[in-house]
PDB file of N, CA, C and O in Angstrom:
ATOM      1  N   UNK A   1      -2.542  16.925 -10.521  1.00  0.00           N
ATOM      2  CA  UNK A   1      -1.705  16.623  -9.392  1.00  0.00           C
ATOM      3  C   UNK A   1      -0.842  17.815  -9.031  1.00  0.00           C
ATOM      4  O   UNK A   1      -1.161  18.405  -7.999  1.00  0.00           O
ATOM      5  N   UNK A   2       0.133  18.234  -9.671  1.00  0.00           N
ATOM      6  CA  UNK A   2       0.954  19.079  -9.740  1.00  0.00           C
ATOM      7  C   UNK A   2       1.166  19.891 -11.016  1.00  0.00           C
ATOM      8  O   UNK A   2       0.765  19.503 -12.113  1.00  0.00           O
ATOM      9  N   UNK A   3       1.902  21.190 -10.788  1.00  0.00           N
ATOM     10  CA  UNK A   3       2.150  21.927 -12.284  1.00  0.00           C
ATOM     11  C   UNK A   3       3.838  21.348 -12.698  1.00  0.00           C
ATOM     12  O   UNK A   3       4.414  21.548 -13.768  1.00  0.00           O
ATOM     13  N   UNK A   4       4.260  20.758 -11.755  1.00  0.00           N
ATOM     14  CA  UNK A   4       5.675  20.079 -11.938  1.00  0.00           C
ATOM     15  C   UNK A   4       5.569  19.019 -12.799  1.00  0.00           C
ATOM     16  O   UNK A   4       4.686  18.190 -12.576  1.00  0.00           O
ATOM     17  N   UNK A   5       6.599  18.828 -14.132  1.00  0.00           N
ATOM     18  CA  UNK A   5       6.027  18.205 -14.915  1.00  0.00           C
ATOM     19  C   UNK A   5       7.421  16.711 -14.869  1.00  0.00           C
ATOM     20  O   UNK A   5       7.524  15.639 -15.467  1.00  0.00           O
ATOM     21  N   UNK A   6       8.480  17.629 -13.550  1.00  0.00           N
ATOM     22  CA  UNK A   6       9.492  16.473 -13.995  1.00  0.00           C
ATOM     23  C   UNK A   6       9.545  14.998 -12.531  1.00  0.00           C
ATOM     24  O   UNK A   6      10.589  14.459 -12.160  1.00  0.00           O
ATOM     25  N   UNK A   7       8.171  14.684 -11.997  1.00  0.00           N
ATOM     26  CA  UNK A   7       8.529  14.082 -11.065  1.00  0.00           C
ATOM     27  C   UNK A   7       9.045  12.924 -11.585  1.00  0.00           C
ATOM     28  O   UNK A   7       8.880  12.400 -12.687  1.00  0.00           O
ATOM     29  N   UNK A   8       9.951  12.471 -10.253  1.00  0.00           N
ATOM     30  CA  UNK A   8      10.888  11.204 -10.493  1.00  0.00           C
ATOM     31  C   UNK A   8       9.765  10.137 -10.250  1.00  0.00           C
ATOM     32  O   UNK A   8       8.591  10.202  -9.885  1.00  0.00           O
ATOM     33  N   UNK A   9      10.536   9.228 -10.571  1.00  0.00           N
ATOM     34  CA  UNK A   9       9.752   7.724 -11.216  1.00  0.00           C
ATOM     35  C   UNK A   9       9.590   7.704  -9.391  1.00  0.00           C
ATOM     36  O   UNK A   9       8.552   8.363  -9.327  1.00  0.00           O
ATOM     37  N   UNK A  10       9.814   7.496  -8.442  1.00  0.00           N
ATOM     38  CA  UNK A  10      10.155   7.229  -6.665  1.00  0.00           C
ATOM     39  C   UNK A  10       9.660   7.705  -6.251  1.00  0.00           C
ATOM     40  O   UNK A  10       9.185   7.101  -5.290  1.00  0.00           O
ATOM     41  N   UNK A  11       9.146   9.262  -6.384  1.00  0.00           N
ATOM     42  CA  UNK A  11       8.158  10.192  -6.240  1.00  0.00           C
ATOM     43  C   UNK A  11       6.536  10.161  -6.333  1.00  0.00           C
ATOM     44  O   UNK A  11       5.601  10.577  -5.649  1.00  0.00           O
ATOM     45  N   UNK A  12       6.766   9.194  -7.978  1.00  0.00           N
ATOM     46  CA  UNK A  12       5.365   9.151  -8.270  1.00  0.00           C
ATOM     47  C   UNK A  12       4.958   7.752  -7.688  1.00  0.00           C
ATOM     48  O   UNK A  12       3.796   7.641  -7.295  1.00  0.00           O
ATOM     49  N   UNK A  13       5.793   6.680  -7.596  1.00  0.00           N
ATOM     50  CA  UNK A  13       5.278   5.452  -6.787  1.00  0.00           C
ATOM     51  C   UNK A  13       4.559   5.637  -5.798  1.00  0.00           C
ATOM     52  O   UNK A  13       3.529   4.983  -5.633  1.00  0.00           O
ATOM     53  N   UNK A  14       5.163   7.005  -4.556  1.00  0.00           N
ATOM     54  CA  UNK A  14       4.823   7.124  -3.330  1.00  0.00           C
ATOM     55  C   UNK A  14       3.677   7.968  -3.339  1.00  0.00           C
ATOM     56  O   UNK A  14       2.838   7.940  -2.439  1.00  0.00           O
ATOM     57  N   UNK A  15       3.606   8.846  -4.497  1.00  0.00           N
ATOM     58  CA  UNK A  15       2.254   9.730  -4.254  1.00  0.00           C
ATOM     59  C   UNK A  15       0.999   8.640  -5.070  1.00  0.00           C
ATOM     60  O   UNK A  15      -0.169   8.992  -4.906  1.00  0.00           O
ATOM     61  N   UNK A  16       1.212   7.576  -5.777  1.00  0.00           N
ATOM     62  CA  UNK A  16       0.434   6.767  -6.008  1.00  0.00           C
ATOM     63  C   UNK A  16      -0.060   5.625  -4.803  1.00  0.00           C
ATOM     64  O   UNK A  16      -1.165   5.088  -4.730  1.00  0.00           O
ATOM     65  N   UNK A  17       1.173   5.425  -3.847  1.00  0.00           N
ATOM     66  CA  UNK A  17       1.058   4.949  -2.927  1.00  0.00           C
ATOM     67  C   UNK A  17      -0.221   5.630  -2.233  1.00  0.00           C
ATOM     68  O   UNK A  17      -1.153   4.877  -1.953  1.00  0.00           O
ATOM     69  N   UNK A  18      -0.330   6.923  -1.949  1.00  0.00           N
ATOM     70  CA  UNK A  18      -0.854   7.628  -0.788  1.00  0.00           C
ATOM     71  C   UNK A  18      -1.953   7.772  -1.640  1.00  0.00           C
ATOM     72  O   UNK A  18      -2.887   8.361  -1.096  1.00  0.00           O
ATOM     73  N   UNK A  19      -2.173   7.393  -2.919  1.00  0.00           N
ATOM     74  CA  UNK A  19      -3.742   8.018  -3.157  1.00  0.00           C
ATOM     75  C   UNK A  19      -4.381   6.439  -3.165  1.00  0.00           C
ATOM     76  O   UNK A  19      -5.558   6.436  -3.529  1.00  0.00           O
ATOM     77  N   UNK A  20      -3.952   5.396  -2.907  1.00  0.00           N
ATOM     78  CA  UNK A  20      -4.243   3.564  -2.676  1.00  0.00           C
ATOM     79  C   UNK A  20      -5.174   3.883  -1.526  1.00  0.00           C
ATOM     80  O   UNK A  20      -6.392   3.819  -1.363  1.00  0.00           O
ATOM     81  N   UNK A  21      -3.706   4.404  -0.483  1.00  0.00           N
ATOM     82  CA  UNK A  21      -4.015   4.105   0.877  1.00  0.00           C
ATOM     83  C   UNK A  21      -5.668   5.344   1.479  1.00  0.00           C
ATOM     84  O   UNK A  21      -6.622   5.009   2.181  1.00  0.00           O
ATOM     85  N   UNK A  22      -5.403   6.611   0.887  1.00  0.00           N
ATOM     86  CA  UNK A  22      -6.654   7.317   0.746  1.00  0.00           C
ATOM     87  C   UNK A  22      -7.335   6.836   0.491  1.00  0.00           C
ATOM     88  O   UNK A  22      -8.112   6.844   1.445  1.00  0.00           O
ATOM     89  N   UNK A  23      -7.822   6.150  -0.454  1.00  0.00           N
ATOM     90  CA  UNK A  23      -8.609   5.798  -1.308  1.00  0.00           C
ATOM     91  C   UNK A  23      -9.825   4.515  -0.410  1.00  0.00           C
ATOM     92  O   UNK A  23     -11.044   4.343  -0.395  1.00  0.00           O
ATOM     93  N   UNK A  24      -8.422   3.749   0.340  1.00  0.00           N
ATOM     94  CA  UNK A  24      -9.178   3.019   1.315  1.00  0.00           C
ATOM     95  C   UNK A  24      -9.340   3.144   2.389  1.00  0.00           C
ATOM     96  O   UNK A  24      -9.751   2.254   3.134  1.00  0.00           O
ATOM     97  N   UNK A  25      -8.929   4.774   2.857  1.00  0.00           N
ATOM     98  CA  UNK A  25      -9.285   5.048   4.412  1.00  0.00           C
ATOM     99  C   UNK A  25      -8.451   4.881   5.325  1.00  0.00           C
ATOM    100  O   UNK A  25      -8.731   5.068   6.509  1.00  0.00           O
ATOM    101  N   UNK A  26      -6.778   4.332   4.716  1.00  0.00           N
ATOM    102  CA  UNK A  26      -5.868   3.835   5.313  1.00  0.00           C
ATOM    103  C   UNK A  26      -4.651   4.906   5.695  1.00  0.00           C
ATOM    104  O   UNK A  26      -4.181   5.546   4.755  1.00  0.00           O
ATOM    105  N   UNK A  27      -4.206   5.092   6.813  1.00  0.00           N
ATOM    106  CA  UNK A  27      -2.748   5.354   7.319  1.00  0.00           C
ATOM    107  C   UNK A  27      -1.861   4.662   6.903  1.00  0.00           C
ATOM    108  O   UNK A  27      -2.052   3.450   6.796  1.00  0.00           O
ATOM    109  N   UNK A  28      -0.593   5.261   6.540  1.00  0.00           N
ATOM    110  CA  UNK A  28       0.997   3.753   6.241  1.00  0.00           C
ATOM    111  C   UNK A  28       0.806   3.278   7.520  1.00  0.00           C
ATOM    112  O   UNK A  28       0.781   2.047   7.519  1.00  0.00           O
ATOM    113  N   UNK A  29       0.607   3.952   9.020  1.00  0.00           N
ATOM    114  CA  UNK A  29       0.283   3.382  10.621  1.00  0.00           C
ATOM    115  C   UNK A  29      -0.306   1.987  10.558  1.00  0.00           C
ATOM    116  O   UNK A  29       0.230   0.979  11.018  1.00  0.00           O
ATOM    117  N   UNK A  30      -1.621   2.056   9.855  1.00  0.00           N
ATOM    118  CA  UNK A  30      -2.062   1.178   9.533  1.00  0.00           C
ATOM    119  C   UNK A  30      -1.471  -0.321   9.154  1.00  0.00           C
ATOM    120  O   UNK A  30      -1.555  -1.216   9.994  1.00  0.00           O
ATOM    121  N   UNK A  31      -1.168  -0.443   8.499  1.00  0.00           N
ATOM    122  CA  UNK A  31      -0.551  -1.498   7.913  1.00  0.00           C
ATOM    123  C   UNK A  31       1.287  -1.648   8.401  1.00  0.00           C
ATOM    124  O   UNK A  31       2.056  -0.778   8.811  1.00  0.00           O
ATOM    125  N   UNK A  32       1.479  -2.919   8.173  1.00  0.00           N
ATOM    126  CA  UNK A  32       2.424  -3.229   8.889  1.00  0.00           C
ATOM    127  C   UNK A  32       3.607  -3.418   8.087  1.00  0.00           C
ATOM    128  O   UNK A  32       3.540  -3.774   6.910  1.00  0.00           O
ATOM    129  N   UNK A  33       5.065  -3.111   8.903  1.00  0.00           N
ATOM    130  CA  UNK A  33       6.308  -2.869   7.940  1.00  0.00           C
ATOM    131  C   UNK A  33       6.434  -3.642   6.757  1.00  0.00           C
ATOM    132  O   UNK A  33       6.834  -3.055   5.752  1.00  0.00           O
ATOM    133  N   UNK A  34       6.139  -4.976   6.685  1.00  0.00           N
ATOM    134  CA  UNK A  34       6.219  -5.954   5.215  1.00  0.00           C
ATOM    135  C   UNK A  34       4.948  -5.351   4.039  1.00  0.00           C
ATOM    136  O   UNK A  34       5.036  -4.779   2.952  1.00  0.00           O
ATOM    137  N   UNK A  35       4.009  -5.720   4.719  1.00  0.00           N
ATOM    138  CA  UNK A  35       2.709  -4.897   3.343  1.00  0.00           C
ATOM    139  C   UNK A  35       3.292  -3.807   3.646  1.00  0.00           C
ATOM    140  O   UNK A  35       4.083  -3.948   2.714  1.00  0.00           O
ATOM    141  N   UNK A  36       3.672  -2.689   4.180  1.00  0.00           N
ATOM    142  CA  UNK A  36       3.621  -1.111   3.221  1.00  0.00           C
ATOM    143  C   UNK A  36       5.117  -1.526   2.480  1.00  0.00           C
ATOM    144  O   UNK A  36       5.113  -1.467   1.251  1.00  0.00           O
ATOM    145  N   UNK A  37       5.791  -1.746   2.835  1.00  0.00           N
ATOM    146  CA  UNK A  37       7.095  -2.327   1.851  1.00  0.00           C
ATOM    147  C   UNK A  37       6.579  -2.608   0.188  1.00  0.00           C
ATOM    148  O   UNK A  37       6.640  -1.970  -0.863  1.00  0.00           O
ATOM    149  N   UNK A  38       5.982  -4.099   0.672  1.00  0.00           N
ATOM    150  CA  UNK A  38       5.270  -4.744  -0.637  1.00  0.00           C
ATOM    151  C   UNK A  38       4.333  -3.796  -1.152  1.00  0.00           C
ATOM    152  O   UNK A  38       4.634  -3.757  -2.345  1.00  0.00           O
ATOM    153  N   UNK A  39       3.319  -2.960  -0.968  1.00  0.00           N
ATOM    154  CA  UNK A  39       2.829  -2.077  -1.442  1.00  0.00           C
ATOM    155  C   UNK A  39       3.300  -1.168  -2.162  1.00  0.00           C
ATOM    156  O   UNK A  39       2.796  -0.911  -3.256  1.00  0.00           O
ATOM    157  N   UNK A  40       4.659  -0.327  -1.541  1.00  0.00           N
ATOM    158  CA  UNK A  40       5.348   0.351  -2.120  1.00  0.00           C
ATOM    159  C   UNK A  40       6.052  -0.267  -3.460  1.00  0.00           C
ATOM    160  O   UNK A  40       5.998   0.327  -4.536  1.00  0.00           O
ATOM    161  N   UNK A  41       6.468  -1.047  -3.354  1.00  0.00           N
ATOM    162  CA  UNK A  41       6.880  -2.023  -4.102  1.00  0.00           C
ATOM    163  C   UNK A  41       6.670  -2.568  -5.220  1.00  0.00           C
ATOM    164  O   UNK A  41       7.493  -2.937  -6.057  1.00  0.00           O
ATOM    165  N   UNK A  42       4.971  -2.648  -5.241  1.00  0.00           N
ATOM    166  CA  UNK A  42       4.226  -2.589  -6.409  1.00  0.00           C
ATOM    167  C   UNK A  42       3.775  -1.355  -7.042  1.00  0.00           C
ATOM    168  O   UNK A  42       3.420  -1.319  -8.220  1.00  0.00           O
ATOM    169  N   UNK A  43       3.790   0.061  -5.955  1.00  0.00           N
ATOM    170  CA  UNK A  43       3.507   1.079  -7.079  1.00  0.00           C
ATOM    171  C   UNK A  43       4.970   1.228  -7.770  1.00  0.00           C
ATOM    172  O   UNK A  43       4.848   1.298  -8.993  1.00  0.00           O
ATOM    173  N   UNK A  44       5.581   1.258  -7.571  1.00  0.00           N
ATOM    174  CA  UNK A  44       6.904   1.103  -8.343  1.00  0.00           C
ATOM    175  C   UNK A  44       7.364   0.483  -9.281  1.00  0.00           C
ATOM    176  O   UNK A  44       8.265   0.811 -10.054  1.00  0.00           O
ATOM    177  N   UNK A  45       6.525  -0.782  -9.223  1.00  0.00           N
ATOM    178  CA  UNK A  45       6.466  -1.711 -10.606  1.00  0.00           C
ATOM    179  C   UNK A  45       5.460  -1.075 -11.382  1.00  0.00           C
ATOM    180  O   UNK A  45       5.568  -1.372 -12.572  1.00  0.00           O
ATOM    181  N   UNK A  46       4.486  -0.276 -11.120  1.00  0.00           N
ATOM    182  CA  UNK A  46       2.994   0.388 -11.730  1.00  0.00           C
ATOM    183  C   UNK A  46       4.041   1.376 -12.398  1.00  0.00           C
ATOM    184  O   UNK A  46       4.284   1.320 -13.603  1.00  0.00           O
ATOM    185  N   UNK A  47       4.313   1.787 -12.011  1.00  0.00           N
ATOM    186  CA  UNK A  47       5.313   3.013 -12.649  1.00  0.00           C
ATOM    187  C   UNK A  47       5.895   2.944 -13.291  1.00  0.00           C
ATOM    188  O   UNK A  47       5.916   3.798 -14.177  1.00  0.00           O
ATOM    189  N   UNK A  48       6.884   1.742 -13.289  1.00  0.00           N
ATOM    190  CA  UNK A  48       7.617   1.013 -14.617  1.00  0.00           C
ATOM    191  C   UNK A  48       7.118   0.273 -15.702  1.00  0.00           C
ATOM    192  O   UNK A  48       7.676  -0.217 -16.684  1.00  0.00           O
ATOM    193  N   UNK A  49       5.838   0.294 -15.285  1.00  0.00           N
ATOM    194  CA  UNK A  49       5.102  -0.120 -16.187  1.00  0.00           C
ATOM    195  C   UNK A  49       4.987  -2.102 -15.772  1.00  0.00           C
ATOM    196  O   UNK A  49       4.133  -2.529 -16.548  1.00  0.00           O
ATOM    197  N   UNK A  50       5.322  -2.840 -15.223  1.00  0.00           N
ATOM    198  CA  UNK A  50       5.161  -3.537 -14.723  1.00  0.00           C
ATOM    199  C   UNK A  50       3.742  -4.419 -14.204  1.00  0.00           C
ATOM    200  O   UNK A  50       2.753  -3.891 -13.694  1.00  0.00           O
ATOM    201  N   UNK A  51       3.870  -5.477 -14.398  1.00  0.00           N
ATOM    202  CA  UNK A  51       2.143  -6.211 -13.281  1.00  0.00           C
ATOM    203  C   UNK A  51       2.149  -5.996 -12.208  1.00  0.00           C
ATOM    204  O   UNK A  51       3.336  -6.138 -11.916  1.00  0.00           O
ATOM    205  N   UNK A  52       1.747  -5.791 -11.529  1.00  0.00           N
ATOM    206  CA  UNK A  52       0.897  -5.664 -10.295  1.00  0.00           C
ATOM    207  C   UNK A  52       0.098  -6.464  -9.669  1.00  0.00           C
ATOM    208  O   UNK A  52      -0.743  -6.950 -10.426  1.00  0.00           O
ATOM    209  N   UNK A  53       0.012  -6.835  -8.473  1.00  0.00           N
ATOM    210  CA  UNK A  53      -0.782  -7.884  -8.326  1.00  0.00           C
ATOM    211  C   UNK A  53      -1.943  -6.969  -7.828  1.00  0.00           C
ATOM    212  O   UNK A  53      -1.871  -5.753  -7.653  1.00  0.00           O
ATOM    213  N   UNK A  54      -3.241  -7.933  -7.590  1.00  0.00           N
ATOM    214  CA  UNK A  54      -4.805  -7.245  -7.201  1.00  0.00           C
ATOM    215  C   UNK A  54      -4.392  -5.809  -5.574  1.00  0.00           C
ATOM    216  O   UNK A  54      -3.890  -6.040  -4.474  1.00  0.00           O
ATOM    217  N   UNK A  55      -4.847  -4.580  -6.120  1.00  0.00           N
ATOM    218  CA  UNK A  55      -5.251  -3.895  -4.293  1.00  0.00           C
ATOM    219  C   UNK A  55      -5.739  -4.443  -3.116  1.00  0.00           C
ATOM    220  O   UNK A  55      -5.424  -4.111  -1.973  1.00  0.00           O
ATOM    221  N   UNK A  56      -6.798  -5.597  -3.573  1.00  0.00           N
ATOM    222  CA  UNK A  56      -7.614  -5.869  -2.669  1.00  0.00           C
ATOM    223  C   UNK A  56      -6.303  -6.964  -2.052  1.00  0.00           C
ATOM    224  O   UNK A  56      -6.349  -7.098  -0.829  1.00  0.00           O
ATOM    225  N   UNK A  57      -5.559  -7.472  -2.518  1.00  0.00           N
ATOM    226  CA  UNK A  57      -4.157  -8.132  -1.513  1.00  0.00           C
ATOM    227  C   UNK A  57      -4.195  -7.575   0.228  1.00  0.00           C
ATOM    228  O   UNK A  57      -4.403  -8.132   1.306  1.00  0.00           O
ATOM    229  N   UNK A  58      -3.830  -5.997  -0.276  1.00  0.00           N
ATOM    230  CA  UNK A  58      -4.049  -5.054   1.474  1.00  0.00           C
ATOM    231  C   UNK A  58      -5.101  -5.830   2.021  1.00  0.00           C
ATOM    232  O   UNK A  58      -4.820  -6.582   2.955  1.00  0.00           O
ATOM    233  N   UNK A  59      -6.603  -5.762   1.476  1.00  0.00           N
ATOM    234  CA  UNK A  59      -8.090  -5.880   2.621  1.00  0.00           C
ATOM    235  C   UNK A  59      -7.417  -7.208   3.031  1.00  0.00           C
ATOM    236  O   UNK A  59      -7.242  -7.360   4.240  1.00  0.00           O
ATOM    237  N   UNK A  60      -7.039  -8.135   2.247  1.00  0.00           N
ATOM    238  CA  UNK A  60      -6.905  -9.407   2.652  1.00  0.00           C
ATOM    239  C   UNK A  60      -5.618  -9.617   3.634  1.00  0.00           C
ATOM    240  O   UNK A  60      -5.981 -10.257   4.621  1.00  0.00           O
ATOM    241  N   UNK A  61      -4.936  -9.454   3.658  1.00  0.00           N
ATOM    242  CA  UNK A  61      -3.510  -9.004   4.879  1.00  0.00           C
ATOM    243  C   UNK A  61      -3.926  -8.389   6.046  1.00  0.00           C
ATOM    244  O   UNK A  61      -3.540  -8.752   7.158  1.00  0.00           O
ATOM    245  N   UNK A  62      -4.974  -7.141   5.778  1.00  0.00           N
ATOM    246  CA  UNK A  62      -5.732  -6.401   6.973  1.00  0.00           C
ATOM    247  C   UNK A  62      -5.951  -7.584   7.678  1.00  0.00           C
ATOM    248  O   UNK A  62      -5.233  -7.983   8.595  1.00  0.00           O
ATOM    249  N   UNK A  63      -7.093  -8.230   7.184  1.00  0.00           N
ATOM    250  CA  UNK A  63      -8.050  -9.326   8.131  1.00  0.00           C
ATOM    251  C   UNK A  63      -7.408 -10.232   8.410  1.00  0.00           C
ATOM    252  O   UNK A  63      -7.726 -10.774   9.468  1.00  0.00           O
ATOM    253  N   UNK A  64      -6.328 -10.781   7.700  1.00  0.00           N
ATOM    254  CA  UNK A  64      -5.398 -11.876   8.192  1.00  0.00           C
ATOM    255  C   UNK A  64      -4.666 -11.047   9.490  1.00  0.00           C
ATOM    256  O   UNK A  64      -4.920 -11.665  10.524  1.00  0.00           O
ATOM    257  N   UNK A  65      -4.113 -10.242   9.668  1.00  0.00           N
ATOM    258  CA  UNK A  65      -3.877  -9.099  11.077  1.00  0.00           C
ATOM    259  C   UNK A  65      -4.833  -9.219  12.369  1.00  0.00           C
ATOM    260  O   UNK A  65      -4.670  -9.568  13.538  1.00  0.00           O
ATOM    261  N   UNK A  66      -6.139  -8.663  11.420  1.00  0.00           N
ATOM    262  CA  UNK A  66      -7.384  -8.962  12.432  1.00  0.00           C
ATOM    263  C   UNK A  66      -7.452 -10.116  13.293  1.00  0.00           C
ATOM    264  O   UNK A  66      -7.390 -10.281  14.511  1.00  0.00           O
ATOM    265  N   UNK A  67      -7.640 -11.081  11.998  1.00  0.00           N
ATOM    266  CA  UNK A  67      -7.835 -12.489  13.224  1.00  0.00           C
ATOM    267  C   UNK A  67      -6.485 -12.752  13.995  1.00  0.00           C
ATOM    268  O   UNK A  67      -6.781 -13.136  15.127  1.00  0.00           O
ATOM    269  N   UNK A  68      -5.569 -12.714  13.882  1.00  0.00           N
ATOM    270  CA  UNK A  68      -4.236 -12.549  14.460  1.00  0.00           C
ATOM    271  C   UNK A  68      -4.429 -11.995  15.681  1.00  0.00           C
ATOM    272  O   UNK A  68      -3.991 -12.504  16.713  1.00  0.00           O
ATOM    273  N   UNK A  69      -5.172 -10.799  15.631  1.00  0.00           N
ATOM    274  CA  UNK A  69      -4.992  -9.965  16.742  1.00  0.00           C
ATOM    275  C   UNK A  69      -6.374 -10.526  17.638  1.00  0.00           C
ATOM    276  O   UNK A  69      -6.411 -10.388  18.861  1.00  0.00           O
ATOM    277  N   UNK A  70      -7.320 -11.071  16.984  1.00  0.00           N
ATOM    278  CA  UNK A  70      -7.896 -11.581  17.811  1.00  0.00           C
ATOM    279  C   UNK A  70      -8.011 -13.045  18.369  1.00  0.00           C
ATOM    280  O   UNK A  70      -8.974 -13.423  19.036  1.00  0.00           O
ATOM    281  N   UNK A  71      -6.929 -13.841  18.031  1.00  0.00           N
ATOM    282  CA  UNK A  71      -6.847 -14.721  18.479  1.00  0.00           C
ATOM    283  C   UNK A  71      -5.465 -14.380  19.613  1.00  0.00           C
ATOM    284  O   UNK A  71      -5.016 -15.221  20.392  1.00  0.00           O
ATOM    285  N   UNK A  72      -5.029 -13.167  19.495  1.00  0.00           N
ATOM    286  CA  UNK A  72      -4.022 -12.807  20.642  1.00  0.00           C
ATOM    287  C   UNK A  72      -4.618 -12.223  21.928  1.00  0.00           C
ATOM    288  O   UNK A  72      -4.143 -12.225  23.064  1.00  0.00           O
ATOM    289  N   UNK A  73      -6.075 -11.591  21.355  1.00  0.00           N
ATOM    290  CA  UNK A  73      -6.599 -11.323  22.571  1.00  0.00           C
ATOM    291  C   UNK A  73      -7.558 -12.756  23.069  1.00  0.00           C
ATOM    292  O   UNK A  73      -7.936 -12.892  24.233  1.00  0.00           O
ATOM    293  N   UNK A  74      -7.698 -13.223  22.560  1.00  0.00           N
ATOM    294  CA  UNK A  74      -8.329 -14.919  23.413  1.00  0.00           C
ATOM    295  C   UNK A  74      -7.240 -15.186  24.613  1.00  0.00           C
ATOM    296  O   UNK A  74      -7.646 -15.712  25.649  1.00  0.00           O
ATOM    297  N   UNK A  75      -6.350 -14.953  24.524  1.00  0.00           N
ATOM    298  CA  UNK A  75      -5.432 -15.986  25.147  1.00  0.00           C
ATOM    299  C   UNK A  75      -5.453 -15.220  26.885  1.00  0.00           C
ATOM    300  O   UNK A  75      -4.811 -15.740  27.797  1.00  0.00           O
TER     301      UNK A  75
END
């Protein structure tokens, strides 16, 4: 990752954050102010060593968005 050996615990949540959201092809744009919150949220518990709930939570919030958005364009 780095030759810096003292990152802060807040630091590493967020660069764990950004290798999630890489990982699935995702922008923070993407996703909406409550999930990237809660996301953040949980790498931060990952960090503390903490549970975590499943990644795949995001795909499932995505598509709950999706149909949202497409039942906004029906109307």
């Amino acid at each position: 990752m780095s030759d810096t050996k003292n990152w802060s615990p807040s630091y590493t949540a967020w660069k764990l954050m950004e290798t999630i959201l890489d990982g699935k092809n995702l922008k923070p744009t993407d996703l909406g102010k409550e999930l990237l919150l809660d996301l953040y949220s949980d790498c931060v518990n990952s960090v503390g060593g903490d549970y975590v709930a499943d990644i795949e939570d995001i795909d499932h919030e995505l598509e709950a968005e999706d149909f949202e958005d497409d039942l906004d364009e029906d109307d």
